[in-house]
C-alpha positions in Angstrom: -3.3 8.8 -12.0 -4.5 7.7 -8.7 -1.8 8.7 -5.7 -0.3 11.9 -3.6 0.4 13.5 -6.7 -3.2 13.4 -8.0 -4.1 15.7 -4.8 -0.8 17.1 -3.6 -1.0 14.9 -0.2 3.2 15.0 -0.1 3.0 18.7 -0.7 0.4 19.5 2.0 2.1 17.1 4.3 5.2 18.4 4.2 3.9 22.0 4.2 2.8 21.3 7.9 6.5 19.3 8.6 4.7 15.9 8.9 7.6 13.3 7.4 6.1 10.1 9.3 2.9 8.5 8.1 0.6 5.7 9.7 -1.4 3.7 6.7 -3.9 1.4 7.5 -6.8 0.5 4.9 -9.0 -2.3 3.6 -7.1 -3.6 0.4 -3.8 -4.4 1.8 -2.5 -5.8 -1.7 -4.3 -3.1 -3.5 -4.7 0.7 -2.0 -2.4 0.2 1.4 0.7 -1.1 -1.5 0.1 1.6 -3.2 -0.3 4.3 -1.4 3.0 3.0 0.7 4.9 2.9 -2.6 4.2 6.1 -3.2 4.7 7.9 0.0 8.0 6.3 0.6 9.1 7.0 -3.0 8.7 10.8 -1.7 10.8 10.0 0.5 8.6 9.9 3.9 9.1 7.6 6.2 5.9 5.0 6.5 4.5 2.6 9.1 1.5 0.2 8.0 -0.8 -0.5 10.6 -1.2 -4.4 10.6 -4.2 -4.7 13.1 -6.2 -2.1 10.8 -4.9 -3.4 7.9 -7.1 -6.1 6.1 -6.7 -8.5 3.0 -8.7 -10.3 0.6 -9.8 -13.9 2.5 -10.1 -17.0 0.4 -12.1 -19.9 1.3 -11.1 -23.1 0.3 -10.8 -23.7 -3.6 -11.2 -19.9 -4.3 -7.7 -18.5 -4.1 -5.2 -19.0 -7.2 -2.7 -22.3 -6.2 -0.1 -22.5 -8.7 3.7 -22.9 -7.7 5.8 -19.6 -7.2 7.9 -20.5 -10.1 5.0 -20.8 -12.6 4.0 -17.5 -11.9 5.1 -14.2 -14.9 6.1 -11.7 -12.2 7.5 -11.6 -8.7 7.6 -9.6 -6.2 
């Protein structure tokens, strides 16, 4: 398992009476979701950085277009 847990990050946060986090990454819908899941399941209170923040970019024709309905899982 991937996450805080997998190298105490909560733990030593919270050991040094951090509760706020900034997140900012490269894989927005991967890593950043994640991670912000996580942390704010532990209850501490996150901020994603938007302007550091980036996401996969899909020229024309490459990205999935299906309708929302079509799809197995939402969000």
């Amino acid at each position: 398992m991937v996450g805080p847990e997998s190298y105490d990050l909560v733990l030593r946060l919270r050991e040094r009476g951090i509760s706020q986090v900034l997140l900012a990454g490269v894989a927005a819908g991967l890593c950043v979701e994640g991670r912000l899941g996580e942390l704010v399941g532990q209850g501490l209170e996150v901020v994603v950085v938007g302007d550091a923040t980036a996401g996969p970019r899909f020229g024309e024709g490459d990205g999935c277009l299906f309708p929302a309905s079509s799809a197995s899982a939402s969000l």
